[in-house]
PDB file of N, CA, C and O in Angstrom:
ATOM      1  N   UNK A   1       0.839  -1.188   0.000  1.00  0.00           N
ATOM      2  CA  UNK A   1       0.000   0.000   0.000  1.00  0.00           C
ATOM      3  C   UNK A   1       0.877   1.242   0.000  1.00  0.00           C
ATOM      4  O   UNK A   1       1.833   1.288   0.774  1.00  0.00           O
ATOM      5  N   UNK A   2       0.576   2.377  -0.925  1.00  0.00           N
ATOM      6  CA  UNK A   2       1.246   3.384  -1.131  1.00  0.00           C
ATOM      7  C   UNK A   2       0.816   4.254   0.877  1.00  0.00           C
ATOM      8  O   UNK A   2       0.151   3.797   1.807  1.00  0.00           O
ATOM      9  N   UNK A   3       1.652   5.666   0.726  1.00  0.00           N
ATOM     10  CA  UNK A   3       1.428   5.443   2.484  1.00  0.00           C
ATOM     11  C   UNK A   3      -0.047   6.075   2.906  1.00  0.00           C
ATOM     12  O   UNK A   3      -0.442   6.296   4.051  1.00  0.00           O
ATOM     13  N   UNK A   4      -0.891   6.351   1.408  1.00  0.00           N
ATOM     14  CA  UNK A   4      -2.285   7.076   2.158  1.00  0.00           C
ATOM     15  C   UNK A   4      -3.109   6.511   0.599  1.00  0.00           C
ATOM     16  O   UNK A   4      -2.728   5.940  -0.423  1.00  0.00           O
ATOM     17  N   UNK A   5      -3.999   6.873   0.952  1.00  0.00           N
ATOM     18  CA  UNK A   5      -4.992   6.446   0.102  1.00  0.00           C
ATOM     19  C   UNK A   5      -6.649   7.393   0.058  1.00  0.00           C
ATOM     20  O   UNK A   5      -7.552   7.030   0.812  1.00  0.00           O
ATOM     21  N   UNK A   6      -6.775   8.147  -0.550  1.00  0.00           N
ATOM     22  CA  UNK A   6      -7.802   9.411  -0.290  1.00  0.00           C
ATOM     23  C   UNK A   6      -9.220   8.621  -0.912  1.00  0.00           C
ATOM     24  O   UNK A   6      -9.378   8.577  -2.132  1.00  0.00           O
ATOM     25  N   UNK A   7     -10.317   7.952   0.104  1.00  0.00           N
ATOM     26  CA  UNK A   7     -11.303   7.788  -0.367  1.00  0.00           C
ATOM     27  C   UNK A   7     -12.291   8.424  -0.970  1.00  0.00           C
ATOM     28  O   UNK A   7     -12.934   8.231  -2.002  1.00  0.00           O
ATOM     29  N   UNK A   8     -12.290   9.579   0.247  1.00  0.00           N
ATOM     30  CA  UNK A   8     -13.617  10.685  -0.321  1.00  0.00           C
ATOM     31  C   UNK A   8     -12.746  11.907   0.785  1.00  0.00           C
ATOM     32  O   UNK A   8     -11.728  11.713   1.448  1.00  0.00           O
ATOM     33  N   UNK A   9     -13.368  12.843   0.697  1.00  0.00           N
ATOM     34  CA  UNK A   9     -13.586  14.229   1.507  1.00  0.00           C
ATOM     35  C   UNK A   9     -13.240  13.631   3.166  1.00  0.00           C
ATOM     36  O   UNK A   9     -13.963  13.164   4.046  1.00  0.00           O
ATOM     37  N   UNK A  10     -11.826  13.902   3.074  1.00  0.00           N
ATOM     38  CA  UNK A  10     -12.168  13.644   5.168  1.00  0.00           C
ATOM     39  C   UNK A  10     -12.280  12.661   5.105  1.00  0.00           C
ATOM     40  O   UNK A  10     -13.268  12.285   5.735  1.00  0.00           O
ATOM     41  N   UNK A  11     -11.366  11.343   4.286  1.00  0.00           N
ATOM     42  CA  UNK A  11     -11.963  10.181   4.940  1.00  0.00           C
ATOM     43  C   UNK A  11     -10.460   9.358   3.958  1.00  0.00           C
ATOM     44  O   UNK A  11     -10.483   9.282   2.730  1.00  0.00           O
ATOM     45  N   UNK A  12      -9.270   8.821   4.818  1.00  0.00           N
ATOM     46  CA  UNK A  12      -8.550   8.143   3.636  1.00  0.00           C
ATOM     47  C   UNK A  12      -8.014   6.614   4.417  1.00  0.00           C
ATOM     48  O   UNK A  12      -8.404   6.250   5.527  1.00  0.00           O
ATOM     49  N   UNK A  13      -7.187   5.971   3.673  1.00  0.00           N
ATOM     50  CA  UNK A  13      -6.534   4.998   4.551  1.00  0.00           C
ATOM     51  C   UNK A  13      -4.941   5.073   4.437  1.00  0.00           C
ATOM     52  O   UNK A  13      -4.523   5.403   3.327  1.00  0.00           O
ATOM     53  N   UNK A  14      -4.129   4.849   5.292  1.00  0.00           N
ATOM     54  CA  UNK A  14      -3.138   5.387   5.958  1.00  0.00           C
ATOM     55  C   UNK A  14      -2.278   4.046   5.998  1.00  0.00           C
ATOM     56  O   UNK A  14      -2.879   3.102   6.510  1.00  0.00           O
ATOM     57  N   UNK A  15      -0.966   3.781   5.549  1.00  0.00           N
ATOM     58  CA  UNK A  15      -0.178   2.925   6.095  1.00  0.00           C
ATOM     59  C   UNK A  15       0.578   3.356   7.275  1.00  0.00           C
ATOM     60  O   UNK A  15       1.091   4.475   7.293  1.00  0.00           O
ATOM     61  N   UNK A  16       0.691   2.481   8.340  1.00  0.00           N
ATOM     62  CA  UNK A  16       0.987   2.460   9.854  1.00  0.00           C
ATOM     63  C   UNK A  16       2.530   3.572   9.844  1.00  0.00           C
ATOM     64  O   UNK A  16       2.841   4.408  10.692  1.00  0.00           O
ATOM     65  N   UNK A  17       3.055   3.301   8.941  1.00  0.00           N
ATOM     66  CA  UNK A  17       4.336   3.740   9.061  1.00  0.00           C
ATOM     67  C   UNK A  17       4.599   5.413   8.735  1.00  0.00           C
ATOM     68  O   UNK A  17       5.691   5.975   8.655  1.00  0.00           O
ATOM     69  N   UNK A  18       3.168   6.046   8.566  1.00  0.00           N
ATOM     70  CA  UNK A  18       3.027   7.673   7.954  1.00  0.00           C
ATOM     71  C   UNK A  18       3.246   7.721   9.509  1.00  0.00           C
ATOM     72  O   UNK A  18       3.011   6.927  10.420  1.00  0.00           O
ATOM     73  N   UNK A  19       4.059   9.596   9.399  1.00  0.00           N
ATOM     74  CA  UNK A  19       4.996  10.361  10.531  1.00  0.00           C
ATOM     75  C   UNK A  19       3.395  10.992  11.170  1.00  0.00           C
ATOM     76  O   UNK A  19       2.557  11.570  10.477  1.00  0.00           O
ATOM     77  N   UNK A  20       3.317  10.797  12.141  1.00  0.00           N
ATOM     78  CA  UNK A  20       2.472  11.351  13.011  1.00  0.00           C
ATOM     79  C   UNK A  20       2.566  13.208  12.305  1.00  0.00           C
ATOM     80  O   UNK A  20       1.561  13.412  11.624  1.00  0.00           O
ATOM     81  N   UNK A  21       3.185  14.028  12.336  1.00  0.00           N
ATOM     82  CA  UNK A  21       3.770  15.317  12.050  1.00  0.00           C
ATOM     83  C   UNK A  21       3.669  14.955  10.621  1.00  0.00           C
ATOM     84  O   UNK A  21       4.780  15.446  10.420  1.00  0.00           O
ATOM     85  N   UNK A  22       3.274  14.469   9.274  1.00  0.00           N
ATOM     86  CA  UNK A  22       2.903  14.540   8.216  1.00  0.00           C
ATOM     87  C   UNK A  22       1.592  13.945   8.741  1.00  0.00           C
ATOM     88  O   UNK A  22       1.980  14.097   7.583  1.00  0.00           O
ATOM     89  N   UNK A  23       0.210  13.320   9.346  1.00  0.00           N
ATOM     90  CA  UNK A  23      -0.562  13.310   9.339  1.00  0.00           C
ATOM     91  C   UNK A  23      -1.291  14.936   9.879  1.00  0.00           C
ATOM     92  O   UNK A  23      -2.306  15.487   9.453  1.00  0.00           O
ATOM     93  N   UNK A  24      -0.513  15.299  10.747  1.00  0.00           N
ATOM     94  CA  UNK A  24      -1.422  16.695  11.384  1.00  0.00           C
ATOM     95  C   UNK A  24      -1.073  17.874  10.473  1.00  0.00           C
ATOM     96  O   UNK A  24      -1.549  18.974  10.752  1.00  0.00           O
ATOM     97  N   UNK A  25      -0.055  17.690   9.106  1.00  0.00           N
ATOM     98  CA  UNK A  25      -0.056  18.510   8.658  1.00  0.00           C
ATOM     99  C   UNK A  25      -1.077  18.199   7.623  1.00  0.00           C
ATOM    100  O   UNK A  25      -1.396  19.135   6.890  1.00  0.00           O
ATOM    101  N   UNK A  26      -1.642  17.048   7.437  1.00  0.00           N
ATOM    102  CA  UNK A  26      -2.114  17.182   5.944  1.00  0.00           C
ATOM    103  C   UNK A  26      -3.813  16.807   6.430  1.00  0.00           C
ATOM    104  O   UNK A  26      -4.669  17.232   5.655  1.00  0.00           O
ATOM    105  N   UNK A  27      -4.282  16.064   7.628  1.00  0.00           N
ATOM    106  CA  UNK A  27      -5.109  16.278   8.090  1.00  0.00           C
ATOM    107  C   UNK A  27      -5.785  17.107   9.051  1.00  0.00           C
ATOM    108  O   UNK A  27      -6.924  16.927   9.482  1.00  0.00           O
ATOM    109  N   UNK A  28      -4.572  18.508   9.506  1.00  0.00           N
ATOM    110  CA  UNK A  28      -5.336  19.560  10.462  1.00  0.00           C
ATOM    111  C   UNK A  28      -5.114  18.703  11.603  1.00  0.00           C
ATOM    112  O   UNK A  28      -5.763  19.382  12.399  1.00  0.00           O
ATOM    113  N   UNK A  29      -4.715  17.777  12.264  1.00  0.00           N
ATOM    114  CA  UNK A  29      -5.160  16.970  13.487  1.00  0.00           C
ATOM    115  C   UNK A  29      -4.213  17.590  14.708  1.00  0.00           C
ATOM    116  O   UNK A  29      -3.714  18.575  14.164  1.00  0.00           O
ATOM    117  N   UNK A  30      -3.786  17.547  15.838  1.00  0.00           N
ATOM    118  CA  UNK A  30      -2.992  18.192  16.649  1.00  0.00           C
ATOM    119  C   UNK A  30      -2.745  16.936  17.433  1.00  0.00           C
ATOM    120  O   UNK A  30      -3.218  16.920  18.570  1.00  0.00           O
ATOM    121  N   UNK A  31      -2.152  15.990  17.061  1.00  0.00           N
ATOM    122  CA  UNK A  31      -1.497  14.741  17.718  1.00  0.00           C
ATOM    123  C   UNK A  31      -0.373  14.823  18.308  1.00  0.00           C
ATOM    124  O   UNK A  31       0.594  14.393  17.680  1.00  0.00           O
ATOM    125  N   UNK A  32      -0.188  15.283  19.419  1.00  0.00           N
ATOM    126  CA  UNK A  32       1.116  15.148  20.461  1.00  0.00           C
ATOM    127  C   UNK A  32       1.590  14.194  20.431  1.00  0.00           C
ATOM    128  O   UNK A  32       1.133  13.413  21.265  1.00  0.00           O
ATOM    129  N   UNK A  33       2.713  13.646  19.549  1.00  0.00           N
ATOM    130  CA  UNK A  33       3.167  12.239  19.330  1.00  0.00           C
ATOM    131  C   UNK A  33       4.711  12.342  20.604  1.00  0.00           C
ATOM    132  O   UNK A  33       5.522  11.427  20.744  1.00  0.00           O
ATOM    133  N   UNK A  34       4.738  13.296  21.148  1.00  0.00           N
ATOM    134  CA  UNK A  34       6.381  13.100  22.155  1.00  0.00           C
ATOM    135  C   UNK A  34       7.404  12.367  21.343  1.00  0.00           C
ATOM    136  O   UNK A  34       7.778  12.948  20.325  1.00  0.00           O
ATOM    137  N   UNK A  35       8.024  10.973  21.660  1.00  0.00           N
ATOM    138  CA  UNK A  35       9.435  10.379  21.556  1.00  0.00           C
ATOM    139  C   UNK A  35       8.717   9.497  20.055  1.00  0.00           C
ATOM    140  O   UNK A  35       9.317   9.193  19.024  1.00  0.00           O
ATOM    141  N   UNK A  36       7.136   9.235  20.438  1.00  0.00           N
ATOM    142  CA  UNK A  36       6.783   8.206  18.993  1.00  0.00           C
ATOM    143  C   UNK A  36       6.103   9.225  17.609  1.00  0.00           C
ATOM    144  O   UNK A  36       5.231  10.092  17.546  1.00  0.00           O
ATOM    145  N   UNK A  37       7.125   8.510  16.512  1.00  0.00           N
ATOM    146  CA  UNK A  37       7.000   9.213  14.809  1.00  0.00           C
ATOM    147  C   UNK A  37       5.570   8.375  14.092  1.00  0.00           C
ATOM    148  O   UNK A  37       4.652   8.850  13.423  1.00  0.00           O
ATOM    149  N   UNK A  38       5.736   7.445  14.388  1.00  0.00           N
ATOM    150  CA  UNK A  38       4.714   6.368  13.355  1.00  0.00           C
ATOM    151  C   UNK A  38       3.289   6.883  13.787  1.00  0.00           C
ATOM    152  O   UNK A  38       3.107   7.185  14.966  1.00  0.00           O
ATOM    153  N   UNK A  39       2.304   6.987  12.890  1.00  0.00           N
ATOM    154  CA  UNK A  39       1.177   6.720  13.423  1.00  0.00           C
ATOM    155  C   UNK A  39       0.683   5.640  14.060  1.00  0.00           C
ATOM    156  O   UNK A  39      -0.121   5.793  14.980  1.00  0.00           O
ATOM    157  N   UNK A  40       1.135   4.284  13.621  1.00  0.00           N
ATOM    158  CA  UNK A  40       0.581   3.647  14.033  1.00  0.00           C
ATOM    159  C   UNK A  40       1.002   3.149  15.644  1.00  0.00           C
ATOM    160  O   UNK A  40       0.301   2.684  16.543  1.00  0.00           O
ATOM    161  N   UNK A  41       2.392   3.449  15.580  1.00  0.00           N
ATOM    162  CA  UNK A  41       2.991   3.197  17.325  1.00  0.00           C
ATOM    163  C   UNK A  41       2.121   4.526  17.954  1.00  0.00           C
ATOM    164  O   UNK A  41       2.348   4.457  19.162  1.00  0.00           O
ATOM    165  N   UNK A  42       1.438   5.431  17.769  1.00  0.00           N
ATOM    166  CA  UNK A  42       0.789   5.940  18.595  1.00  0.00           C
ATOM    167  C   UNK A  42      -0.259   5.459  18.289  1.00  0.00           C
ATOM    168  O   UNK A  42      -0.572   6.227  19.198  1.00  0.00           O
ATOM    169  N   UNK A  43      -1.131   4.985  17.953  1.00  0.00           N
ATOM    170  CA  UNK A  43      -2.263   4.145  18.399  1.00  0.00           C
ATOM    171  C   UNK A  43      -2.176   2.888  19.077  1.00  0.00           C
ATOM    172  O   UNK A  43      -3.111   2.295  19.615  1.00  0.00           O
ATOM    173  N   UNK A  44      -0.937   2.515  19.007  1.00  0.00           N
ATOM    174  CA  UNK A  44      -0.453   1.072  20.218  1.00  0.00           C
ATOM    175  C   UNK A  44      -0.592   2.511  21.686  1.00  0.00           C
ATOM    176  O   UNK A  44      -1.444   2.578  22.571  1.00  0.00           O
ATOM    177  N   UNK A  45      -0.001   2.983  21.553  1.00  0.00           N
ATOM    178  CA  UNK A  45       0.316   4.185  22.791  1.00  0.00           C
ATOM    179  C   UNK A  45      -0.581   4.425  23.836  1.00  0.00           C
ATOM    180  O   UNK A  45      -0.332   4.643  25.022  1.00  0.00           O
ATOM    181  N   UNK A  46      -2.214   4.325  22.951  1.00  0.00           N
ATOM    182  CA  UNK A  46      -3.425   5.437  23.623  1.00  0.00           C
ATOM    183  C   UNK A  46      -4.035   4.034  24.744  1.00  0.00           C
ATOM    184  O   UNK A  46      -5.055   4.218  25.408  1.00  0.00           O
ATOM    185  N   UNK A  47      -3.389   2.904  24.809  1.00  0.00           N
ATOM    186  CA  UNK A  47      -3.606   1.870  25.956  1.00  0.00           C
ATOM    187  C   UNK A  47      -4.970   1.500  25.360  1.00  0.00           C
ATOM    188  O   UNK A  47      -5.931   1.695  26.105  1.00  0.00           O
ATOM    189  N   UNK A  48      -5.188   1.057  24.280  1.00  0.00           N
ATOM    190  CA  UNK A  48      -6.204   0.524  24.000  1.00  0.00           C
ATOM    191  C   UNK A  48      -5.994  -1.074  23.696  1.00  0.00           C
ATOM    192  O   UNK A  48      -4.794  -1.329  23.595  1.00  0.00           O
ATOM    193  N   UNK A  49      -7.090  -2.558  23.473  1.00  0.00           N
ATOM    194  CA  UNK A  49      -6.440  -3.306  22.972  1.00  0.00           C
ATOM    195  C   UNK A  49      -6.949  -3.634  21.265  1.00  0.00           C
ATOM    196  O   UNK A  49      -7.969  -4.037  20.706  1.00  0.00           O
ATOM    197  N   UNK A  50      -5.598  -3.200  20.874  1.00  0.00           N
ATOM    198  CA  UNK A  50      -5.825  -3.356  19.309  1.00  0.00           C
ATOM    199  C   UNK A  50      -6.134  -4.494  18.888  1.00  0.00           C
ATOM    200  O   UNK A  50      -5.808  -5.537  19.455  1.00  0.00           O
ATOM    201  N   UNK A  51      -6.834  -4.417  17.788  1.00  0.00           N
ATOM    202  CA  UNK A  51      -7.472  -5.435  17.507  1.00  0.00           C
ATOM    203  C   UNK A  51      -8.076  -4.925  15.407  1.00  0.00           C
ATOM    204  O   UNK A  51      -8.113  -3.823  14.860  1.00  0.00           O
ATOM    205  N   UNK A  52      -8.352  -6.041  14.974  1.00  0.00           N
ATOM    206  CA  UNK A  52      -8.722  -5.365  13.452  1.00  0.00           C
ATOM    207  C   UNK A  52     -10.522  -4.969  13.209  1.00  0.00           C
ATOM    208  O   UNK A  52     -11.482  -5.733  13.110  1.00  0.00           O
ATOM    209  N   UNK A  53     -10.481  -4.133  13.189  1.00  0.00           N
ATOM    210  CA  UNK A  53     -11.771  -2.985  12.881  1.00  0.00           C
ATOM    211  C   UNK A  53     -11.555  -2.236  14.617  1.00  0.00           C
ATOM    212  O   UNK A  53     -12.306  -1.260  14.600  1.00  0.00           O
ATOM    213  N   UNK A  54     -11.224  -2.269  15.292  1.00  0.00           N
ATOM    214  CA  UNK A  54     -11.100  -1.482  16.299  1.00  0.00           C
ATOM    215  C   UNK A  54     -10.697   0.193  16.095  1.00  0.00           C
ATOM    216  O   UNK A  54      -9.925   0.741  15.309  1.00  0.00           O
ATOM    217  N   UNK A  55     -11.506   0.681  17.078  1.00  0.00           N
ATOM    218  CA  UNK A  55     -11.903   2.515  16.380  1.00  0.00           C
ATOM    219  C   UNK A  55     -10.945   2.734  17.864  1.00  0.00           C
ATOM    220  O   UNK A  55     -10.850   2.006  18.852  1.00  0.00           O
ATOM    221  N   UNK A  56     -10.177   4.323  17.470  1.00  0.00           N
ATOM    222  CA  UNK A  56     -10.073   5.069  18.602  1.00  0.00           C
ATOM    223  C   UNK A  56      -9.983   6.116  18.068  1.00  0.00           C
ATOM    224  O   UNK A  56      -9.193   6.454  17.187  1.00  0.00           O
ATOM    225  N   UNK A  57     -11.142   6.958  18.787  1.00  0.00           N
ATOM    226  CA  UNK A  57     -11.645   8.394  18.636  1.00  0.00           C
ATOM    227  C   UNK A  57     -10.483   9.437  19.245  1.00  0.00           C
ATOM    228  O   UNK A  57     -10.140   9.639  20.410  1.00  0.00           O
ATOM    229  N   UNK A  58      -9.953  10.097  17.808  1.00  0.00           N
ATOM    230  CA  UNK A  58      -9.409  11.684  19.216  1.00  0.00           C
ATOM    231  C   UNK A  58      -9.661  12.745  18.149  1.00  0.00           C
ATOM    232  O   UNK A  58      -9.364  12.980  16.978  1.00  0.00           O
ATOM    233  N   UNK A  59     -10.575  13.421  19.462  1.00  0.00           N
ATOM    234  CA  UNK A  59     -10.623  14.714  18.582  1.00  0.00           C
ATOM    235  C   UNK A  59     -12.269  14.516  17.636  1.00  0.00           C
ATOM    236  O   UNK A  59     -13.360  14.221  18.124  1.00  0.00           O
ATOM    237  N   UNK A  60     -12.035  14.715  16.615  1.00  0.00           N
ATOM    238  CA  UNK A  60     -13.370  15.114  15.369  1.00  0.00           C
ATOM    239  C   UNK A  60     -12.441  13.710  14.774  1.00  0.00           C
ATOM    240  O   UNK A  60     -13.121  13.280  13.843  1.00  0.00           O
ATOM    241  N   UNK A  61     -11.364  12.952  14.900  1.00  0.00           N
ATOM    242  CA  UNK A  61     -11.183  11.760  14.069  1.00  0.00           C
ATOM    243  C   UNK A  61     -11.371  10.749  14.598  1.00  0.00           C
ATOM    244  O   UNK A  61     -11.106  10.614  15.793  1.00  0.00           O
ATOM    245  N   UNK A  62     -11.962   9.604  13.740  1.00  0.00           N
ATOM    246  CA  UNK A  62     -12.018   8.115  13.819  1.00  0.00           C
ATOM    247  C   UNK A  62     -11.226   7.431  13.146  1.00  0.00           C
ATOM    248  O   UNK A  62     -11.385   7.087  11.975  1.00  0.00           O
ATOM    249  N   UNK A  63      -9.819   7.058  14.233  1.00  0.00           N
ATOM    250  CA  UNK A  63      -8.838   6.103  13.495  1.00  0.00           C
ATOM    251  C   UNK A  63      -9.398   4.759  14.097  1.00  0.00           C
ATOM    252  O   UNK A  63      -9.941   4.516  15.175  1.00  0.00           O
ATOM    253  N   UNK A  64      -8.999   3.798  12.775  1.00  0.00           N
ATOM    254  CA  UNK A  64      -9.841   2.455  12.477  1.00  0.00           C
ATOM    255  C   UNK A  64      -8.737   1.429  11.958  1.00  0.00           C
ATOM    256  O   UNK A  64      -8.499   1.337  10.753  1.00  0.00           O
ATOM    257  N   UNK A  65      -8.210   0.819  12.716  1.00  0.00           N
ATOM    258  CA  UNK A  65      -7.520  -0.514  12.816  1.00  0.00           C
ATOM    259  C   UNK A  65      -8.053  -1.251  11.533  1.00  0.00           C
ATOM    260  O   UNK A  65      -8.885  -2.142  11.701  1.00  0.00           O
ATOM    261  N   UNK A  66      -7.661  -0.962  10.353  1.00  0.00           N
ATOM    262  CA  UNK A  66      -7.613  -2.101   9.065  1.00  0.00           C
ATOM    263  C   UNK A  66      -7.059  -3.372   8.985  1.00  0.00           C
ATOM    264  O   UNK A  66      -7.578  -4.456   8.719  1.00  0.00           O
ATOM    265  N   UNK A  67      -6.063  -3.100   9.224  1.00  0.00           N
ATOM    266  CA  UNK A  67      -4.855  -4.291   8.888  1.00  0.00           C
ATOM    267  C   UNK A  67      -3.796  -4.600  10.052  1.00  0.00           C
ATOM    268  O   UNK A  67      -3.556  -3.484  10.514  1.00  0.00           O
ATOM    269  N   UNK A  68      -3.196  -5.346  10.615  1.00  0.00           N
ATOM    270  CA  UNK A  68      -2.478  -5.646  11.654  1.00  0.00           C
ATOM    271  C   UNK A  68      -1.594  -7.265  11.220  1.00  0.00           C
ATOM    272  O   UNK A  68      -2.020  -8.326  10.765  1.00  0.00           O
ATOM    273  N   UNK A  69      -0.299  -6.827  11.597  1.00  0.00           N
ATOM    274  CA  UNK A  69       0.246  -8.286  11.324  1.00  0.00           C
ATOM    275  C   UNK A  69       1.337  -8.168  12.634  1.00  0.00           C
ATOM    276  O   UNK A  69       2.139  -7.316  13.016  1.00  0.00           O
ATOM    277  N   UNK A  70       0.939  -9.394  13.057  1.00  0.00           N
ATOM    278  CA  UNK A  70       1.270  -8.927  14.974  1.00  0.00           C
ATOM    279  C   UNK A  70       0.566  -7.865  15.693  1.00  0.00           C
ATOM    280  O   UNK A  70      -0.601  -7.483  15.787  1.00  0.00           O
ATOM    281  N   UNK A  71       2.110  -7.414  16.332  1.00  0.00           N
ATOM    282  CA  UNK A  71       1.430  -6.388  16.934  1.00  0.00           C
ATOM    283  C   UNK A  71       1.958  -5.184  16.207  1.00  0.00           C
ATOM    284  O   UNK A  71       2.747  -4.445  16.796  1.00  0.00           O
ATOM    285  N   UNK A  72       1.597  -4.935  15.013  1.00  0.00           N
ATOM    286  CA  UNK A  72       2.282  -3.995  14.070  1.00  0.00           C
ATOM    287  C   UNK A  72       0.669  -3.805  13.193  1.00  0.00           C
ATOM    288  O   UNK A  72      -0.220  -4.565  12.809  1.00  0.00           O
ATOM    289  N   UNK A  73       0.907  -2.520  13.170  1.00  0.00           N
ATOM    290  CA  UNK A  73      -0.229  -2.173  12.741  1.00  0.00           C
ATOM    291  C   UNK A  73      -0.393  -1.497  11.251  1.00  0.00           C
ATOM    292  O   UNK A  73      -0.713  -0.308  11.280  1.00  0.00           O
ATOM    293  N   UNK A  74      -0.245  -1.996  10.158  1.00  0.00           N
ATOM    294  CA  UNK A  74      -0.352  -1.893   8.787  1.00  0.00           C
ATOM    295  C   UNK A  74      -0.903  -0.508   8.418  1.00  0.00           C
ATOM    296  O   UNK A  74      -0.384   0.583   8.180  1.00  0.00           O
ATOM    297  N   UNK A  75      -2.318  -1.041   8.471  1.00  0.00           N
ATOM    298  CA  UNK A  75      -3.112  -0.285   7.179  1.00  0.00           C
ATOM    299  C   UNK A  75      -4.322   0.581   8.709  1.00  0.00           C
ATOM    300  O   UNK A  75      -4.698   0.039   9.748  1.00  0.00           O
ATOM    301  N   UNK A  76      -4.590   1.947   8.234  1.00  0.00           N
ATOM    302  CA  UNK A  76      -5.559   2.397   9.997  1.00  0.00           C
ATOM    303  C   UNK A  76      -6.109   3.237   8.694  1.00  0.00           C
ATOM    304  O   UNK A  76      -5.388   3.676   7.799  1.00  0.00           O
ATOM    305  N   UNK A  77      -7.722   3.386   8.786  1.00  0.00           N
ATOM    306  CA  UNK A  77      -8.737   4.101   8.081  1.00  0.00           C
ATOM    307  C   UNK A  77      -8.825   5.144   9.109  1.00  0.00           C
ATOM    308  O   UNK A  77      -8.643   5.050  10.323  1.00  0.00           O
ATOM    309  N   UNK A  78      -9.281   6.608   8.065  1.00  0.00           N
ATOM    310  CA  UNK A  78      -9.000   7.914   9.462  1.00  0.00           C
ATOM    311  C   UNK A  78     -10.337   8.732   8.886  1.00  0.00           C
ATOM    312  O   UNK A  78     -10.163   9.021   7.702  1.00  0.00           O
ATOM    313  N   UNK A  79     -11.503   9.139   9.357  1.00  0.00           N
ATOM    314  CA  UNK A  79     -12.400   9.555   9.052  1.00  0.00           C
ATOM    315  C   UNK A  79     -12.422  10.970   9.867  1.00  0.00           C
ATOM    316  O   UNK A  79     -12.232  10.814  11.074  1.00  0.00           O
ATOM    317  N   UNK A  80     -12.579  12.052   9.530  1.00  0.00           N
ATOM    318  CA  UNK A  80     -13.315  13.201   9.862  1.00  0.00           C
ATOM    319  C   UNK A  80     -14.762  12.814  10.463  1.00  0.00           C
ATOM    320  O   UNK A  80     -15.584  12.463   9.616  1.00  0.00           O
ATOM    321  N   UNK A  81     -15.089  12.827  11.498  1.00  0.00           N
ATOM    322  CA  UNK A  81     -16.186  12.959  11.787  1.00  0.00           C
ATOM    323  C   UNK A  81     -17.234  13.896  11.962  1.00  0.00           C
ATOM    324  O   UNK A  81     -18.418  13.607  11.789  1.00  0.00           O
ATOM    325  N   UNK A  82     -16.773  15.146  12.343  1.00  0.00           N
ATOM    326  CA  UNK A  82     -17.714  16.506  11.860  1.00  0.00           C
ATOM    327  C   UNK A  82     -17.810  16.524  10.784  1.00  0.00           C
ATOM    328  O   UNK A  82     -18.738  17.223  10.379  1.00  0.00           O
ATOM    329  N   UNK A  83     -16.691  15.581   9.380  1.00  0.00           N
ATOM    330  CA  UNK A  83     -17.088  16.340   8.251  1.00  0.00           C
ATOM    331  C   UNK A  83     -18.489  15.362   7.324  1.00  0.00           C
ATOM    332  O   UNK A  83     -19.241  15.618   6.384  1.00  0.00           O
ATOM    333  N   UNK A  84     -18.275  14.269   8.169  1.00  0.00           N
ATOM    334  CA  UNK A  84     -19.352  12.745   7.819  1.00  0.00           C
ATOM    335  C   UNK A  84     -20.496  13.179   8.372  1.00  0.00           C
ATOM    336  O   UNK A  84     -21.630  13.039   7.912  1.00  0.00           O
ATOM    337  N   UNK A  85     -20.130  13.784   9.507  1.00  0.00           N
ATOM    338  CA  UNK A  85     -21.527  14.263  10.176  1.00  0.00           C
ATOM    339  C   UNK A  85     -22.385  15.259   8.973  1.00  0.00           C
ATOM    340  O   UNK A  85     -23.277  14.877   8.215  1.00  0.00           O
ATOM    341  N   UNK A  86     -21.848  16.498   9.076  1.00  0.00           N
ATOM    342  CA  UNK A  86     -22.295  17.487   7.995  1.00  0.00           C
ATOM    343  C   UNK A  86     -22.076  17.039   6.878  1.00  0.00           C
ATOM    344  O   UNK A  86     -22.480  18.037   6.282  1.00  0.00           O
ATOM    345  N   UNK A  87     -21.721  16.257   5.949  1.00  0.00           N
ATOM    346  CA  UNK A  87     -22.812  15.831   4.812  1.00  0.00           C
ATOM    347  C   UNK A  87     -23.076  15.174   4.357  1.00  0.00           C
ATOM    348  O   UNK A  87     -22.662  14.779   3.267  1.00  0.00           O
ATOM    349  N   UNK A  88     -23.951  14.744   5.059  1.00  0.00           N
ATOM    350  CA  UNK A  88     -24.826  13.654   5.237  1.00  0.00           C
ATOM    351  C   UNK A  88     -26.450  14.199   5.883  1.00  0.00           C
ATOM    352  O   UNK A  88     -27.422  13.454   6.004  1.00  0.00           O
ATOM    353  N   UNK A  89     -26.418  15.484   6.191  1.00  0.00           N
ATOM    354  CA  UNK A  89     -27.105  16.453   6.618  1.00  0.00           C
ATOM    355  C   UNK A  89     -27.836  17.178   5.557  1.00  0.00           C
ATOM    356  O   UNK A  89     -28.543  18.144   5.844  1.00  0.00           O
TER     357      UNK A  89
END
């Protein structure tokens, strides 16, 4: 998988290995990543137990556990949710 994938408006899929600091620049998001770069090692981070289709909400986003091989986390779907909300309205 190339490292993003733009479905629609506010809504793409993400390989695990995109820089936390290139996601908040290109999705607006304000992710305090500290010592961890990967997106996906910060969603191991937020003490949740990962698992595949597993959601963790921060903010107006819904990151979504796609793909996992171990405990390595591949492929994470990232939805805008104010923007799913409004239009659909």
């Amino acid at each position: 998988m190339l490292n993003r994938q733009k479905i629609a408006e506010s809504h793409y899929l993400f390989n695990g290995k995109v820089l936390v600091e290139d996601m908040n620049h290109l999705l607006g998001t304000n992710i305090k990543n500290g010592e961890i770069d990967m997106i996906g090692s910060w969603i191991l981070s937020q003490e949740i137990d990962v698992t595949s289709n597993e959601a963790l909400v921060y903010n107006e986003f819904e990151f979504i556990v796609k793909e996992l091989d171990g405990r390595h986390i591949q492929t994470i779907e990232v939805v805008n949710r104010q923007y799913s909300l409004s239009s659909t309205k």
